[in-house]
MIVEXRO-869397 format. One line per field, with one value per residue (C-alpha): y, z, x; residue in three letters. Coordinates in steps of 0.5 Angstrom, whole numbers. Layout:
REM MIVEXRO-869397
yy: Y;...
zz: Z;...
xx: X;...
resn: Ala;...
END
This chain:
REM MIVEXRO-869397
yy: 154;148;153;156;154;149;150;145;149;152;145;141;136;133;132;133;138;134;129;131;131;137;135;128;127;123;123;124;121;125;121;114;109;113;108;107;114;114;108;111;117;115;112;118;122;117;118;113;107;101;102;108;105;103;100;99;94;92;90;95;100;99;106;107;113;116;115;117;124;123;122;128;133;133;132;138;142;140;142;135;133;133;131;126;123;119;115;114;109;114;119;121;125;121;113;111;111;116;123;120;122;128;130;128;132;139;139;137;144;148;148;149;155;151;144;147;150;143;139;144;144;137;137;142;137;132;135;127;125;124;119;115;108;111;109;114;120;118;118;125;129;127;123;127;134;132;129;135;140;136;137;145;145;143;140;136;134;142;139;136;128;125;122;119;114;112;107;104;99;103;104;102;95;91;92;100;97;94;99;105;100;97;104;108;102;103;111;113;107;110;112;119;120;123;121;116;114;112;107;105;99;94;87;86;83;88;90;83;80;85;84;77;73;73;79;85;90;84;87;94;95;96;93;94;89;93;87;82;86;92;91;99;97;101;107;105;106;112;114;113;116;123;123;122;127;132;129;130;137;139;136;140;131;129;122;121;114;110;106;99;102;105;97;94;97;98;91;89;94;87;93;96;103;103;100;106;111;108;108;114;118;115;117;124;125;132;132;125;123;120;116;113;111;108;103;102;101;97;93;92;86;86;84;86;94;95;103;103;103;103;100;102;105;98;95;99;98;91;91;94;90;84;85;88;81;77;81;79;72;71;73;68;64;57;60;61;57;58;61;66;68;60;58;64;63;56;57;63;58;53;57;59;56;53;50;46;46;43;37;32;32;39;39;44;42;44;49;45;40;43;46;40;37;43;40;45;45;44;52;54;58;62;64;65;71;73;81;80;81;86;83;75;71;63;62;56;55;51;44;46;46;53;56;61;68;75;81;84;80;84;82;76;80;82;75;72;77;78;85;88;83;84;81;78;73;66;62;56;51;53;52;45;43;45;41;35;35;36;30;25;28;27;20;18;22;19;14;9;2;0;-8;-8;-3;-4;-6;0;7;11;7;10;12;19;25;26;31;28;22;26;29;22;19;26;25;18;20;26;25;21;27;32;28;28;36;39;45;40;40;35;34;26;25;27;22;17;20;19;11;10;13;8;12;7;1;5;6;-1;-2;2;1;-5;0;6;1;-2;5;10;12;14;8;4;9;6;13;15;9;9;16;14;8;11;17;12;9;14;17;10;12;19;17;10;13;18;14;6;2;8;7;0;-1;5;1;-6;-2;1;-6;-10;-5;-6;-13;-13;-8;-13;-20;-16;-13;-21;-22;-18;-20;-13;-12;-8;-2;-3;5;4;-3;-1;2;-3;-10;-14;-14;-6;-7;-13;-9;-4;-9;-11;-4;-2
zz: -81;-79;-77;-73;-64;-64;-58;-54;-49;-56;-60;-56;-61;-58;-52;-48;-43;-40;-36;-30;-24;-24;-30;-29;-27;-20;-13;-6;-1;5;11;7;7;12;13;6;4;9;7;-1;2;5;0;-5;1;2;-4;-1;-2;-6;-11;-16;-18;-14;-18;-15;-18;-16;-18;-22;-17;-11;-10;-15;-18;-12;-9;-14;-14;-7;-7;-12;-9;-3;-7;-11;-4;-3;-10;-11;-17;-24;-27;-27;-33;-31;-37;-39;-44;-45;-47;-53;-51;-46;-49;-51;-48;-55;-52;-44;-46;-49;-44;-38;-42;-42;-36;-33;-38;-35;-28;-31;-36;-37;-37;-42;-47;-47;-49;-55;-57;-57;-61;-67;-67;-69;-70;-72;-65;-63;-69;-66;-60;-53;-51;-56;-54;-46;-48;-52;-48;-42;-39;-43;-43;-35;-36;-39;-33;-28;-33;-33;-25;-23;-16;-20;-11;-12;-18;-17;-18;-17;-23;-23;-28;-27;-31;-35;-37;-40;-45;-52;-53;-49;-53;-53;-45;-45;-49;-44;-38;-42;-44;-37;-34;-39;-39;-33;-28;-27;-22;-24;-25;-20;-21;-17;-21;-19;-23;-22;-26;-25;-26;-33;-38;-39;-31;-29;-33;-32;-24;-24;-23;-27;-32;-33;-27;-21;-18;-19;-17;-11;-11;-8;-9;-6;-7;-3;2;4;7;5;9;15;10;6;12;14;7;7;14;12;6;9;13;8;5;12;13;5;7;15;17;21;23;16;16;21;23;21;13;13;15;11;5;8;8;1;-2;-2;-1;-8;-7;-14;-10;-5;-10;-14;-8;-5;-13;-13;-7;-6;-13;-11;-15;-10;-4;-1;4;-1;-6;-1;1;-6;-6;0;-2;-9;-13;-21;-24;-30;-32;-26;-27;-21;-24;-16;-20;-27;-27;-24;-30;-35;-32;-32;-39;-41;-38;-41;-49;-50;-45;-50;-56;-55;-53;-59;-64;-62;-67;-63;-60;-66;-66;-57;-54;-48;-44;-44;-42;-36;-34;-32;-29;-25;-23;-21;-17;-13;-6;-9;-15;-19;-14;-20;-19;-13;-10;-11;-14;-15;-20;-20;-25;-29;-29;-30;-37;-39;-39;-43;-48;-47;-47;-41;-38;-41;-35;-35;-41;-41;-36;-38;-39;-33;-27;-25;-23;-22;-20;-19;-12;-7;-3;4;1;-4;-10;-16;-16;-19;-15;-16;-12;-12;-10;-14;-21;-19;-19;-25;-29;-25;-28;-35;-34;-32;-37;-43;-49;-44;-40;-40;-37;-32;-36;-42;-38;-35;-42;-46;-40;-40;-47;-46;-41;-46;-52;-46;-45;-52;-54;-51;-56;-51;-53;-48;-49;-47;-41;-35;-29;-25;-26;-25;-31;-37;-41;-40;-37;-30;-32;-37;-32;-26;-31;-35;-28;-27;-33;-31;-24;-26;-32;-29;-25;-31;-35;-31;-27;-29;-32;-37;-43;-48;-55;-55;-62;-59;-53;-60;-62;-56;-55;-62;-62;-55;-49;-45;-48;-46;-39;-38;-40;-34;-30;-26;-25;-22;-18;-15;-16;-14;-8;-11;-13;-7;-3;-3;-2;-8;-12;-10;-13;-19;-21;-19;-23;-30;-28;-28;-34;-38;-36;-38;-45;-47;-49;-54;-55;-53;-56;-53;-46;-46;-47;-41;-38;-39;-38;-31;-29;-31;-27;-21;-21;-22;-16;-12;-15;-13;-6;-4;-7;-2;3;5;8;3;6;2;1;-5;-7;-4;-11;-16;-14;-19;-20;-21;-27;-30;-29;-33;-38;-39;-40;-46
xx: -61;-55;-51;-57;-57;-63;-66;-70;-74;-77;-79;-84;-85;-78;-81;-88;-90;-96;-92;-90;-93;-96;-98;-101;-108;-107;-111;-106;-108;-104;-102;-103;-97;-93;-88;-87;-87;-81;-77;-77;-76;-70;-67;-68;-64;-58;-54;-49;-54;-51;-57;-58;-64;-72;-77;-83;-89;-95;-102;-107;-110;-105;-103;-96;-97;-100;-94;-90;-93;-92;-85;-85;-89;-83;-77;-80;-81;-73;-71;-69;-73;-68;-74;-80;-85;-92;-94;-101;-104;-110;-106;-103;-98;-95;-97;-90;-82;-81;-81;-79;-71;-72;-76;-72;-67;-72;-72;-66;-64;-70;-66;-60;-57;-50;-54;-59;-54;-50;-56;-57;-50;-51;-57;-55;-49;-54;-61;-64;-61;-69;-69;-63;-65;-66;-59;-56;-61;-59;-52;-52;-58;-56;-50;-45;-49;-48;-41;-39;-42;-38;-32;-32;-32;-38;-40;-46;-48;-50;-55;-62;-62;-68;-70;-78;-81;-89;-93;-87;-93;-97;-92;-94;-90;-86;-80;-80;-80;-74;-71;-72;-69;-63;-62;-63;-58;-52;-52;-54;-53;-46;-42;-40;-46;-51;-58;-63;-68;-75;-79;-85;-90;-94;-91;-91;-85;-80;-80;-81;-76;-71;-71;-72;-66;-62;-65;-61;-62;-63;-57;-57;-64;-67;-74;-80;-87;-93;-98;-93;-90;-94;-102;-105;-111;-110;-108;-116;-119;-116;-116;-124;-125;-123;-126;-133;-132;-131;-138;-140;-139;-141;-148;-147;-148;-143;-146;-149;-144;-141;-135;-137;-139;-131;-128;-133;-130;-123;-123;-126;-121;-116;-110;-112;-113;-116;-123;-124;-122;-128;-133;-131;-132;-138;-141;-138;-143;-145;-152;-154;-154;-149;-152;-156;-150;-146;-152;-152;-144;-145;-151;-150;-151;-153;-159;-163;-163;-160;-158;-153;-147;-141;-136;-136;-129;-126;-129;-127;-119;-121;-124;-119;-113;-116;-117;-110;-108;-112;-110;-103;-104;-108;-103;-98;-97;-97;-104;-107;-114;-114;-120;-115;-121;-124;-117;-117;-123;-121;-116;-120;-125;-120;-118;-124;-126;-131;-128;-131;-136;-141;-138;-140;-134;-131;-124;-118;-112;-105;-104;-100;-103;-110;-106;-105;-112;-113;-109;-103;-96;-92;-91;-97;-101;-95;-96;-103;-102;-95;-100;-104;-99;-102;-108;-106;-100;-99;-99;-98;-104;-104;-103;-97;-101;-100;-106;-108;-109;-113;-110;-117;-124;-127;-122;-127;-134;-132;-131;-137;-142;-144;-147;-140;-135;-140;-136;-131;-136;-135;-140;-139;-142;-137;-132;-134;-136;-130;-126;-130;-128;-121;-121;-123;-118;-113;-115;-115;-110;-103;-98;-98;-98;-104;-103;-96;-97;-90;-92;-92;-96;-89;-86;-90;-86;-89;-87;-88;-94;-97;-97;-100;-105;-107;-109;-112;-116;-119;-121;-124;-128;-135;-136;-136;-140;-145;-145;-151;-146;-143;-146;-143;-146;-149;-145;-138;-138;-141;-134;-130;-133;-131;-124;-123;-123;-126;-123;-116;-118;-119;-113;-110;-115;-110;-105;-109;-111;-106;-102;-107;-110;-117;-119;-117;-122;-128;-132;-129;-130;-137;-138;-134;-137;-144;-143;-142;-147;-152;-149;-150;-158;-158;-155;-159;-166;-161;-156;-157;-151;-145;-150;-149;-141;-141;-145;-142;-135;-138;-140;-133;-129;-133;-133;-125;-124;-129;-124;-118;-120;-122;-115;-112;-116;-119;-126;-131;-134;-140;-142;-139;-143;-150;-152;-150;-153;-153;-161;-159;-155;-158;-165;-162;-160;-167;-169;-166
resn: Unk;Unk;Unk;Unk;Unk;Unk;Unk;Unk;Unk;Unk;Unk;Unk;Unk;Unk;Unk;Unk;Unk;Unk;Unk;Unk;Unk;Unk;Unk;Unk;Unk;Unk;Unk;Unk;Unk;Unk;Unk;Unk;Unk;Unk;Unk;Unk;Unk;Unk;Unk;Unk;Unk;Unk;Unk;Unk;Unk;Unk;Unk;Unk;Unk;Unk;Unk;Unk;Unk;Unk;Unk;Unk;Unk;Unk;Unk;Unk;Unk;Unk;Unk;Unk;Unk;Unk;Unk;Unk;Unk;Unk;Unk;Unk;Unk;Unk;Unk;Unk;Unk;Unk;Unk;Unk;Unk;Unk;Unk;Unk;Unk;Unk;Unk;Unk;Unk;Unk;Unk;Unk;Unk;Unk;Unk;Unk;Unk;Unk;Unk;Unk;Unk;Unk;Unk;Unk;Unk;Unk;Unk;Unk;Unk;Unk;Unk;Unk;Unk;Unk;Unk;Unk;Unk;Unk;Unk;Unk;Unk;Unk;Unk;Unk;Unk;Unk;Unk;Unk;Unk;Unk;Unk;Unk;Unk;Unk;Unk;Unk;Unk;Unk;Unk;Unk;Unk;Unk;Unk;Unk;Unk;Unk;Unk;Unk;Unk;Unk;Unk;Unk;Unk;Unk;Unk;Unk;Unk;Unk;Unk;Unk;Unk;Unk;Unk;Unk;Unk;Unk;Unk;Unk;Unk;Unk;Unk;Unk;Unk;Unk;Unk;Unk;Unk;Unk;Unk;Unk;Unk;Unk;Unk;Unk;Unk;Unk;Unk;Unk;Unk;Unk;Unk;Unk;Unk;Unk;Unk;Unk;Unk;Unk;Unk;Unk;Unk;Unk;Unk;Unk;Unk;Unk;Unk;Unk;Unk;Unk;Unk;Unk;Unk;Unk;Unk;Unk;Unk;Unk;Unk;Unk;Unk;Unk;Unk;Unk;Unk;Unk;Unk;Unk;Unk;Unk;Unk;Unk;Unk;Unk;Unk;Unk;Unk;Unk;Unk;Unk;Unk;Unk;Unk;Unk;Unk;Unk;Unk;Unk;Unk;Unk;Unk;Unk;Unk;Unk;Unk;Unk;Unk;Unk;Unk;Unk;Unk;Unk;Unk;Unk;Unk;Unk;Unk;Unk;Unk;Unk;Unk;Unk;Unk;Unk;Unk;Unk;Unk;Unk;Unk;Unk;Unk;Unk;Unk;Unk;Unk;Unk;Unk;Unk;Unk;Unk;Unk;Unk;Unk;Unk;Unk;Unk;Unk;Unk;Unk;Unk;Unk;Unk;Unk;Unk;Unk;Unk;Unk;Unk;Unk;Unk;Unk;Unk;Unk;Unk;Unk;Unk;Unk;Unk;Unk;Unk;Unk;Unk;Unk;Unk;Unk;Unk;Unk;Unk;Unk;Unk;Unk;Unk;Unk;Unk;Unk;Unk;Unk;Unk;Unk;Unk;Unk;Unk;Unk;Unk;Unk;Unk;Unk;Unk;Unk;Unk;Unk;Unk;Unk;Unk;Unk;Unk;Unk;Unk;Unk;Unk;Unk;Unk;Unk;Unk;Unk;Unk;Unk;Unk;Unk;Unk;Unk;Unk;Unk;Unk;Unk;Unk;Unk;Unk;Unk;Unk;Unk;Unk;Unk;Unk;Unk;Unk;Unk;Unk;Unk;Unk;Unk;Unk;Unk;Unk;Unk;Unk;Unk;Unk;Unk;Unk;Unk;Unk;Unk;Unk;Unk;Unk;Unk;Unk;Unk;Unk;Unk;Unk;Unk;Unk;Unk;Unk;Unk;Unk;Unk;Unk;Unk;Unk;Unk;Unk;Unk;Unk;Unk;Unk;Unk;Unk;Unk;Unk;Unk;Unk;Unk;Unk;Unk;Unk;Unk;Unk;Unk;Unk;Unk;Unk;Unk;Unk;Unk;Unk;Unk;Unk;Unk;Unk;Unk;Unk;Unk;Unk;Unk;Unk;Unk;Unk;Unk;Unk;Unk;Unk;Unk;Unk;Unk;Unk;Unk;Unk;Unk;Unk;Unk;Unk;Unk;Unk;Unk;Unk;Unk;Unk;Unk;Unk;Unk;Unk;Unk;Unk;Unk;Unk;Unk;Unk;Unk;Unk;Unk;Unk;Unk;Unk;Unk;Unk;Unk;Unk;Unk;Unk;Unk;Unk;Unk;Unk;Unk;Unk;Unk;Unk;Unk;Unk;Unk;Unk;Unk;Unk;Unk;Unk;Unk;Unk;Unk;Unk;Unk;Unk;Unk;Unk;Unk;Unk;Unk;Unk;Unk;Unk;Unk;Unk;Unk;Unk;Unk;Unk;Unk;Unk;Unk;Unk;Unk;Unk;Unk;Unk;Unk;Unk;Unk;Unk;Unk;Unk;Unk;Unk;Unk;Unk;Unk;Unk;Unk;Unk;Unk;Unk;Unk;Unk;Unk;Unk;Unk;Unk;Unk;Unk;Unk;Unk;Unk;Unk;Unk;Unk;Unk;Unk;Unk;Unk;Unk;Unk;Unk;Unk;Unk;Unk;Unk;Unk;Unk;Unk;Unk;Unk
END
């Protein structure tokens, strides 16, 4: 049996037969993406190019694999295509880089005699080469076999050498990942070889790492980002217009949509093919009406028993996408006791028009700072969606500051409505609590000496974060404390007084003052002041004696800013005052 010829086209079990792009389970759309398909296709064509190596990532849904079997089909009409794999997590057969080697090898055999009996002579050399590391599989099925070819007088110009990779994250573990990319760069990025290979992905560690700079293929790749470079919108509507007049002339209707339904959706796919995909596979249901599935795609808005379902397979995708994100959050050992979608849906609500709209005056934080609020170690919203590239990145918005943003609006349907997240909803109000908490830990928690502070902000001997994030504590926290979405147990903010949190603001009441343009804003103090005020109120009939250091606390900090304005000589705007006379606080003494 050693000395028998192990032939590789005859063992399935090295490789997998439902992998390639006739194989795999994809929509085309023909004439979308035109440009783009012509930019890749010419780069595939131009075997003088600098880079052997494409890479295109882009978010969940945006049309990779559709391109890639694009790109197939026409290399596979050119007689071009050596080989290609599209991974698929729900596969079993092609959920791992495992069989990705030996089935490159199988099919670069398939199209040549010579080629396919050198990959065999290589595997009766050593029958346990699929055991070995993917760089040695690499080396031994197909750079040498190739190398070898050439070696006997072959012209390997003459050979097919498009090499295609879809869905590298959908490949179980990030390892395995790095391994096939750090395996395809060392054995096949070579000049004697004649390979282009096409790797597409959604923005996930392994990739991302590998591209940025610094990592291991920034200067052999060429890179191409979907959701950074390239509006698909006109190819959704064209996509949309097609296939509702093929639902037209199923149902003899032609007139049975119109011009503004196709924009209307056009326009919500957010550039994510994934979104008119979903629609148009709901409305083309053949045993419905398509008419009356699209105003219920088009007017759809959740409520109870609701049967309707428009966006169920957008949801599974999310669902999905989040559990495994918060699985591997979770199991970091330095996260253990974090709650990962609490933490996101913070940072999702932060980053909304509206954020923190509950509040009366709205606020967005920074991301970094809004970390640490959380109480979270410095770079830690990065962490947090380190496995959801696919759906978020952290952009600068139109005030400089790092927000949080979503590809898709409908990422952001879907976190809203417990209906569609099921387990993985986090209401607003638990977001508001859980922050409200953080920010009084926050106050508390600094090792400052709060009796022997410096005289300037600046020169707390914190980091500049922490001190952007301290102030931010301060400014913010009346305002939680009385939102409607807050709700704090009585005995925790008993607690927090007890540990000083007001004692400890006091402290530094004098320098933000002096060194913080919030509390020099009369509008701002007004409603600051205002807010501790009433919280006093609402807290003295259960908790009278924290009420009243609030309250004494509230008073004092207003009579402080009153002396240091009539110091400076500044005019008071009274907007911030007309609420708080003195009769008013003392008659709220009294009422105790």
């Amino acid at each position: 049996m050693a000395s028998a010829i192990i032939d590789i086209m005859e063992n399935p079990r090295w490789y997998t037969r439902t992998c390639d792009y006739n194989s795999a389970i994809n929509f085309v759309m023909e004439d979308t993406r035109v440009e783009l398909t012509d930019e890749l296709m010419e780069w595939i064509e131009d075997r003088h190019a600098p880079h052997q190596l494409l890479c295109m990532t882009g978010a969940a849904g945006s049309g990779k694999s559709c391109l890639q079997q694009t790109a197939a089909e026409k290399c596979g009409k050119s007689n071009i295509l050596a080989a290609s794999f599209f991974l698929s997590a729900t596969d079993p057969t092609r959920n791992t880089v495992d069989p990705v080697i030996p089935t490159i090898a199988y099919q670069l055999g398939r199209g040549n005699a010579t080629l396919k009996t050198l990959i065999n002579a290589a595997i009766n050399k050593d029958s346990f080469i699929f055991d070995q590391s993917l760089e040695a599989q690499t080396t031994a099925l197909i750079a040498q076999p190739v190398q070898h070819l050439r070696d006997k007088g072959t012209d390997l110009r003459s050979l097919p050498y498009v090499i295609l990779i879809d869905g590298l994250d959908e490949a179980t573990g990030e390892d395995r990942q790095k391994e096939l990319l750090t395996a395809i760069r060392r054995c096949l990025l070579v000049d004697d070889l004649p390979f282009r290979i096409f790797i597409a992905s959604r923005p996930e560690w392994a990739i991302r790492t590998a591209l940025q700079p610094g990592g291991h293929l920034r200067n052999m790749a060429y890179h191409i980002q979907l959701s950074d470079e390239y509006d698909a919108t006109a190819d959704m509507r064209r996509y949309l217009q097609r296939r509702c007049e093929d639902i037209g002339r199923r149902i003899n209707n032609p007139k049975w949509f119109n011009e503004d339904d196709v924009e209307t959706l056009a326009q919500a796919g957010s550039g994510q093919f994934i979104y008119v995909a979903t629609v148009y596979k709901y409305i083309s249901e053949r045993r419905a009406s398509p008419a009356a599935r699209l105003h219920v795609v088009l007017t759809w808005t959740p409520h109870p028993g609701q049967v309707a379902k428009p966006f169920e397979a957008l949801d599974r995708l999310y669902y999905n996408i989040l559990s495994a994100a918060k699985d591997a959050y979770e199991a970091v050992d330095t996260h253990h006791g974090r709650d990962f979608y609490l933490l996101f849906r913070s940072q999702h609500i932060n980053s909304l028009p509206s954020s923190f709209s509950g509040l009366r005056l709205p606020m967005v934080f920074q991301a970094d700072v809004l970390s640490a609020l959380l109480c979270l170690e410095a770079g830690a919203e990065e962490a947090l969606i380190s496995d959801l590239r696919s759906l978020v990145t952290f952009k600068t918005d139109d005030d400089g500051d790092l927000c949080l943003h979503m590809y898709h609006k409908s990422i952001c349907d879907f976190l809203e409505e417990p209906s569609r997240a099921r387990d993985l909803f986090v209401p607003e109000s638990r977001v508001y609590t859980h922050l409200t908490k953080c920010l009084m830990q926050h106050i508390v928690e600094p090792a400052l000496d709060f009796y022997s502070l410096p005289a300037k902000w600046e020169e707390l001997p914190l980091s500049k974060l922490h001190r952007n994030s301290l102030q931010e504590a301060v400014e913010d926290l009346p305002f939680f404390l009385v939102s409607r979405q807050t709700a704090l147990d009585d005995d925790e903010v008993v607690g927090f007084t007890q540990n000083g949190v007001w004692q400890k603001i006091d402290k530094m009441f004098p320098l933000l003052y002096r060194f913080g343009a919030s509390f020099r804003d009369d509008t701002f103090f007004g409603y600051w002041i205002g807010n501790l005020r009433e919280f006093s109120n609402l807290l003295k009939g259960r908790k009278p004696e924290t009420a009243a250091i609030i309250r004494a606390f509230a008073k004092k900090w207003r009579d402080d800013r009153k002396r240091w304005y009539a110091s400076e000589q500044l005019n008071l705007n009274p907007f911030w005052d007309t609420d708080s006379s003195e009769s008013d606080w003392d008659s709220d003494s009294s009422s105790e």
